[in-house]
N, C-alpha and C positions, 0 to 999 in steps of 0.2 A: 311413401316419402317421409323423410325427417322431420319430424316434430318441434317447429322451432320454440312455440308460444304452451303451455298447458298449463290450463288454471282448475284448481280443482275442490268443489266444494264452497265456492268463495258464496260466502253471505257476507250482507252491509245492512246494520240499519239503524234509522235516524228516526229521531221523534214524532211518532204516528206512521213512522212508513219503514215499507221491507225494502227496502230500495234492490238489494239482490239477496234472490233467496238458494243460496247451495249452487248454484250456477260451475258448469262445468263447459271448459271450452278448450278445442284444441286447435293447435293453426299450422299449417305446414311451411315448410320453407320454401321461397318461393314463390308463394301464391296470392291474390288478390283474395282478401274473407271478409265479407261485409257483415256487420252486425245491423239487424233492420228491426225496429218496432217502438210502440208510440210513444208520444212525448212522455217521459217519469216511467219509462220500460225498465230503467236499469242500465243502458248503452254508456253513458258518459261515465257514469258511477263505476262501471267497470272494468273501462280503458282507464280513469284515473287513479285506480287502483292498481292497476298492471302499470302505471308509470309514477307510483308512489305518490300521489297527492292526497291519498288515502287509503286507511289503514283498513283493511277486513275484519272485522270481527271472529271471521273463523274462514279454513280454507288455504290450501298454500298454492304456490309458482312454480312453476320450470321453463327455466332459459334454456333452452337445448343442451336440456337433458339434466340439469343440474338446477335441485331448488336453490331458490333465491326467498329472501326475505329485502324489499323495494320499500325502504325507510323512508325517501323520500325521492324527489328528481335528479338528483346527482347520483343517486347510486342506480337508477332508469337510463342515466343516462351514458354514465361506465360502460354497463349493459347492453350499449347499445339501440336504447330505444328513446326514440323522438315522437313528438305527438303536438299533433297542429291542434288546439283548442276552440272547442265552438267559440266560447267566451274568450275572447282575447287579452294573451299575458305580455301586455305591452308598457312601456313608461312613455308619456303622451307625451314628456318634456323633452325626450330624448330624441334623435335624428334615427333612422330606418337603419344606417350601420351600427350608431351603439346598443340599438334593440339586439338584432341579430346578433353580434358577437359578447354582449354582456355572460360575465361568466366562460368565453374560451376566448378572452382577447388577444390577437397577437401583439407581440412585445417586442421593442430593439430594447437598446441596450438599458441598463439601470432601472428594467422595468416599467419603462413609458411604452404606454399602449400605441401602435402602428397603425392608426386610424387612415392610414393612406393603402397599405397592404389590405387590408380587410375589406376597403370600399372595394378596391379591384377585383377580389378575391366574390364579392357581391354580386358586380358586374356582370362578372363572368357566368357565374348562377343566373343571374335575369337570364343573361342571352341565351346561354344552355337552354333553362325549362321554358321560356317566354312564359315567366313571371316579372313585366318591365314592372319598376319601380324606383324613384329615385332615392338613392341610397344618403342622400344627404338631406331629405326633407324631415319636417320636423314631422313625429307622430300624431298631434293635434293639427296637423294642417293636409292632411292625407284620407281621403276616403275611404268607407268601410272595406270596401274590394281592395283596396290597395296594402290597409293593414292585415287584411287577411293573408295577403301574395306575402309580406314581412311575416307573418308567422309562416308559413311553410320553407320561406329560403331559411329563418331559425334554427330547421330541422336538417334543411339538406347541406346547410352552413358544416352541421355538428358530426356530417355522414353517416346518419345512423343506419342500421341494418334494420331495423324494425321500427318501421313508419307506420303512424295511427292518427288519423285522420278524422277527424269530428266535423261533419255536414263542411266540408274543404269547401264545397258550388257553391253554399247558400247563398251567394251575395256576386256571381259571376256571371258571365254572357255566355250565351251558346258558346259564340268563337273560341272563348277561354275554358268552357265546360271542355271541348272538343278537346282540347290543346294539353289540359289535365288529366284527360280519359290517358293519352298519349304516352303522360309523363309518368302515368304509372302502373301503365302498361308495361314500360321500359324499363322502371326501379325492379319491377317484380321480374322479368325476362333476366334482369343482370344478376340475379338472387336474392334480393333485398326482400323484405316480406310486408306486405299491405296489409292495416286492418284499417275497414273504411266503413266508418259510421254515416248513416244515408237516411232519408227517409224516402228520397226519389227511386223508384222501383226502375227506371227506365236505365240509370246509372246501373245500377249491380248488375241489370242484363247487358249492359254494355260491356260491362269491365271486371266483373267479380269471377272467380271461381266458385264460390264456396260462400252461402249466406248462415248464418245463423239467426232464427227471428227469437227475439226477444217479449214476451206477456205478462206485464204485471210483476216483473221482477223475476220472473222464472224462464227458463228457455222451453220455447215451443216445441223447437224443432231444427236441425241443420239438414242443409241437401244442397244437392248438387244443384248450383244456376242452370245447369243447360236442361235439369229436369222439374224445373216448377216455374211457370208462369206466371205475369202481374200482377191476375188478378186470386189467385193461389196464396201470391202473397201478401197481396194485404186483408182476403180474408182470414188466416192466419195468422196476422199482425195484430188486426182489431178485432175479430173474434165473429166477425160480421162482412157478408157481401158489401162492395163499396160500390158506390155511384160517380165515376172516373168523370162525366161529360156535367158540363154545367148547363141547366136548361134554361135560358136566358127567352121571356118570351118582347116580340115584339110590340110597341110602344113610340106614340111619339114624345117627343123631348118639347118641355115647357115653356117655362119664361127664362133670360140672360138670369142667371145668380154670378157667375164671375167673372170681370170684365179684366184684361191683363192687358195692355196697354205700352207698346215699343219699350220692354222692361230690358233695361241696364242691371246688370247684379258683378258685384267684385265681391272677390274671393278673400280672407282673413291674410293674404299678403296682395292683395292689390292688385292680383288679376283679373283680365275681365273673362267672367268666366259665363253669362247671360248675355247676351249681344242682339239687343232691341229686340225681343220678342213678344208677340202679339197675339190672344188667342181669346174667345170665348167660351164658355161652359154652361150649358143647360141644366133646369129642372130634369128628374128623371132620366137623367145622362150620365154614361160611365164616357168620361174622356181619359184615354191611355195616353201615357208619356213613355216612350221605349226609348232605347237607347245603349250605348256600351258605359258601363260604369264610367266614371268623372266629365263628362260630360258635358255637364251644367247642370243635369236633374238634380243633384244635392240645394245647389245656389240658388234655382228656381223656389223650390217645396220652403224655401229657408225665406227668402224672400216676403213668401206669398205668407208665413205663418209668422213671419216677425221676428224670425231670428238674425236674419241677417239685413242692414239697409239698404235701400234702394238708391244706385247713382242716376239712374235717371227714369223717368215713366211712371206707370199709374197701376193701381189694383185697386178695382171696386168689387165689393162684396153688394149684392142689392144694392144696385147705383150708389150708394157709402163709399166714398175715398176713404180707404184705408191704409195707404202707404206710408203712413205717418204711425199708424195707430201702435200702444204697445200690444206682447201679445196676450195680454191680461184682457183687454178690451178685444181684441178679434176673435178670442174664442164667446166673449160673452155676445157678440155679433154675430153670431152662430156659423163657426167654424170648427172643424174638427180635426185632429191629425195624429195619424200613426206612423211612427218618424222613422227612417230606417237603422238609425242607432237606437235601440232599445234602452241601452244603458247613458247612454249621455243626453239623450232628450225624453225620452217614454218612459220614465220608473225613477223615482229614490228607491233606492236600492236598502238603503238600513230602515227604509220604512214596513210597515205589515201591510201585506197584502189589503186590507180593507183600509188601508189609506192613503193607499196608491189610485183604490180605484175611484174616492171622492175626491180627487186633488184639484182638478177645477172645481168642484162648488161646494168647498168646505164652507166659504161664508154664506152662505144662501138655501140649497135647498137641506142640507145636512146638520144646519144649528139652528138654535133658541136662543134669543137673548146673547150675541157673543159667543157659546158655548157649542161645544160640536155635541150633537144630538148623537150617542152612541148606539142609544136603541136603532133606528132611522140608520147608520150608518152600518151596523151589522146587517141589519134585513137586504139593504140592496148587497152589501157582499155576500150574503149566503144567496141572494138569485142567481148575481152574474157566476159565482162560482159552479151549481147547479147547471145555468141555462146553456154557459158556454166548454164545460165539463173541465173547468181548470181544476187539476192536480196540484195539492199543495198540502203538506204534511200534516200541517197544525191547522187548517182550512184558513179563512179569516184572518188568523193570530200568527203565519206566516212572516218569517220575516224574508221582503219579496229576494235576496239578495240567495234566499238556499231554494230558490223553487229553480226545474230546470230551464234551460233558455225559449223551449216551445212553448212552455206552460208561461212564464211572463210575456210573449209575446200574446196568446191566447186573452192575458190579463188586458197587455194596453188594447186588443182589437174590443174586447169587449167595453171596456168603459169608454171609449170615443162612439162604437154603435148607436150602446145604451144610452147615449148623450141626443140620439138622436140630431145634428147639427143639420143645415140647412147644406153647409158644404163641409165635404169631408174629402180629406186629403190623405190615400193610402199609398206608404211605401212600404214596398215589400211585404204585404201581408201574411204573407203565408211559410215568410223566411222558417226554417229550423222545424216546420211542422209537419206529423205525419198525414197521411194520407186518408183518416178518417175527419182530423180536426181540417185538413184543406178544401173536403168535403162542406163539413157544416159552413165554413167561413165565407166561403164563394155565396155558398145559398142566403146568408145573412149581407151581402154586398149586392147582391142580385133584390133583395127583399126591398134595400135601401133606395135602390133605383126606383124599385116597382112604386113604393111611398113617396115618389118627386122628387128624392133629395139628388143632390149634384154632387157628382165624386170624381175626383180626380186619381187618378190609379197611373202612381209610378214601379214598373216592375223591371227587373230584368229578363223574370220568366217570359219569353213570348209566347208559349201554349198558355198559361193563363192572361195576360194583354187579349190575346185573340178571342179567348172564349167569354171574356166578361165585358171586354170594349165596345161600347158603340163608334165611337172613332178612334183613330191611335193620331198621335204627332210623334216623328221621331226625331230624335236631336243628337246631331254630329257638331262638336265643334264648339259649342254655347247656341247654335242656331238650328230652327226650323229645316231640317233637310227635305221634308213632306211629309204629306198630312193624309188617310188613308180611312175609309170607311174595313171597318174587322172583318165584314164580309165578302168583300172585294179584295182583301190583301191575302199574304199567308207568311212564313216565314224566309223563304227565301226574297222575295221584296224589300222584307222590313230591314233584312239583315244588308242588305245594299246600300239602302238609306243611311243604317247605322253607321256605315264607312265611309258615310260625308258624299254618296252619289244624289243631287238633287235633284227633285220631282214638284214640278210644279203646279201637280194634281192637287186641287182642294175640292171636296163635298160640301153640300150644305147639311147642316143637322138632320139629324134622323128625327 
């Protein structure tokens, strides 16, 4: 078959780190080629280098057939090649049409941009791929799954032939995983070419032809999907047998730690997007919130953590009314949270890795006298970096904003753990990470339960919901659709719920 993609030789490397060492890759036309392996493997660093966001050190290109030297993203995207970013290249102030068409505006006459053409032209895309989205909302007022859906129509906006794909699910529903599998199944059947960065092994056996794994900056190994297995491939990822099943043992659930009380939540334009919702949460209790992206789970976790105010009802932390409180005071009430935006609530980003990870108690456990204690502040960043195996060039002295998106995620699960909180609030834990690091994580949330503490676990993955939950609540609509003991349910239940079918099945605690 035709050769569309050949990289050959390509090394990268940044300060303390071989990010890609000599890496040769070839991709046919055509075809679905999944790049898989762990978090700071080299995967992102070398699609953004095949789409010019970064320069090689050494190593050249071929477009079919013809080297290229890819100075930057215009000449990528001449080329012909598009590429949906883990990290999102988005203008928050701008509406979902002038993201998407910034840079190939259409124009009437005297060169005023045709913001009426384009919205349609948007439109048309949602309905095509069932990527809905409103093309006129503002990017700060749109959830993470939604500005995800805005960078892929970005790409199919631009029609590229060579579509590159960085963890595209992380942040999506079965129904839309399903619906994606579809849409690019159908890019690749029309001749377009996939390269789909993943770390879900279930994905590439779904939809890939052709994986390459990726170790340590070096390639492992390429084969054919239809002849290596799961678990083939993440021992060949991580370099080690993985433990796929979470072993959750049973336990009963303590004393009330979070009382939520017919909770009202409006949304930053004044929808109601929470709609009197009521629930409890135990000591050594994992309570799941499932659901289809926007939801209400955003409005809730925001609610409950102080980000957003409450119109109307009650949140008690240890019988503590705190629906008043700031969230300076609710974490020091012993709350804890991993937010599902990494980058707009979990990390300053121009900060160093070791000062992201004391950001709740730079005044307290971390100084003397005023002054931040740097001895004391190194020691715990070289543990959690250690304990929870974050990758990061310059260790400590990182600045968090060049680590990659797993490995920051890895950073905020570890300093909210490490914080030990009495409740802890996790979204999307496991977003952008592989399959060794979802290993440890689960077992360090599983740990938390076993120590009493109460966690609240918003995911969209429902195999993990299932395997970590002691209860699930699912939410259509801003409201309770039903409420399900994990053992008793499965996913096609949940997924009924999800679409607003209501169940007026409740459990009592475990």
């Amino acid at each position: 078959m035709e050769t569309v993609i050949e990289m050959k030789g390509i090394t990268k490397q940044f300060p303390g780190i071989l990010a890609n060492d000599s890496i040769d890759l070839e991709v046919t036309k055509g075809s679905i080629h999944a790049l898989l392996g762990e978090n700071g493997a080299g995967k992102s660093t070398l699609m953004s280098i095949l789409f010019g966001l970064i320069q090689p050190d050494s190593g050249n290109i071929k477009i079919n057939g013809q080297e290229v030297k890819i100075t930057d993203p215009n000449v990528a995207t001449r080329l012909g090649i598009g590429m949906v970013h883990q990290h999102f290249k988005l203008v928050h102030n701008f509406t979902v049409t002038q993201n998407i068409i910034l840079g190939a505006e259409p124009c009437k006459q005297f060169g005023i941009v045709d913001l009426k053409q384009g919205t349609k032209k948007i439109r048309e895309l949602c309905k095509s791929f069932h990527l809905e989205v409103d093309p006129e909302a503002l990017i700060e007022d749109i959830s993470v799954g939604q500005q995800q859906r805005t960078e892929i129509l970005k790409m199919l906006y631009r029609e590229a032939e060579i579509l590159v794909f960085d963890e595209p699910t992380a942040v999506l529903t079965p129904q839309e995983v399903e619906d994606l599998m579809k849409i690019l199944r159908s890019l690749a059947a029309s001749g377009k070419t996939v390269v789909l960065i993943t770390h879900k092994l279930k994905e590439i056996k779904a939809v890939a032809d052709v994986v390459t794994i990726l170790r340590r900056g070096k390639v492992e190994g390429t084969y054919k999907v239809s002849e290596i297995n799961e678990k083939e491939m993440a021992a060949k990822m991580v370099g080690r047998q993985v433990q796929f099943a979470a072993h959750k043992k049973a336990q009963k659930a303590g004393d009330t730690i979070l009382q939520v009380e017919n909770l009202t939540v409006l949304d930053g334009r004044g929808i109601e997007r929470v709609k009197g919702i009521s629930f409890d949460l135990h000591k050594g209790e994992i309570l799941g919130i499932a659901g289809i992206d926007g939801n209400g789970q955003d409005e809730l976790v925001y609610a409950i953590t102080g980000l957003l105010p409450v119109k109307s009802g009650r949140i008690l932390l240890n019988g503590e009314d705190i629906t008043e409180l700031p969230v300076k005071n609710r974490f020091e009430a012993g709350l804890g949270h991993v937010p599902s935006d990494r980058h707009r609530h979990g990390l300053i980003l121009d900060f160093l890795l070791k000062e992201n990870f004391i950001i709740h108690a730079y005044n307290s456990d971390f100084a003397k006298h005023g002054l931040l204690d740097e001895a004391t502040i190194n020691q715990k960043a070289d543990q959690l970096i250690e304990e929870f195996d974050v990758r990061a060039s310059l260790g400590r002295q990182t600045i968090t904003r060049n680590m990659s998106g797993g490995n920051q995620q890895k950073a905020i699960v570890a300093r909210e753990i490490d914080r030990s909180p009495e409740l802890l609030i996790i979204v999307q834990p496991t977003r952008g990470l592989d399959v060794g690091a979802i290993e440890y994580i689960h077992s360090r949330i599983l740990e938390q339960r076993e120590n009493q503490k109460a966690i609240l676990l918003v995911s969209f993955e429902l195999d993990e919901i299932l395997a970590l939950c002691d209860r699930i609540l699912v939410m259509a609509n801003g409201e309770i659709s039903g409420e399900k003991k994990a053992s008793q349910t499965d996913e096609k239940q949940l997924g009924l719920l999800m679409l607003g079918h209501k169940s007026g099945e409740t459990y009592d605690q475990p």
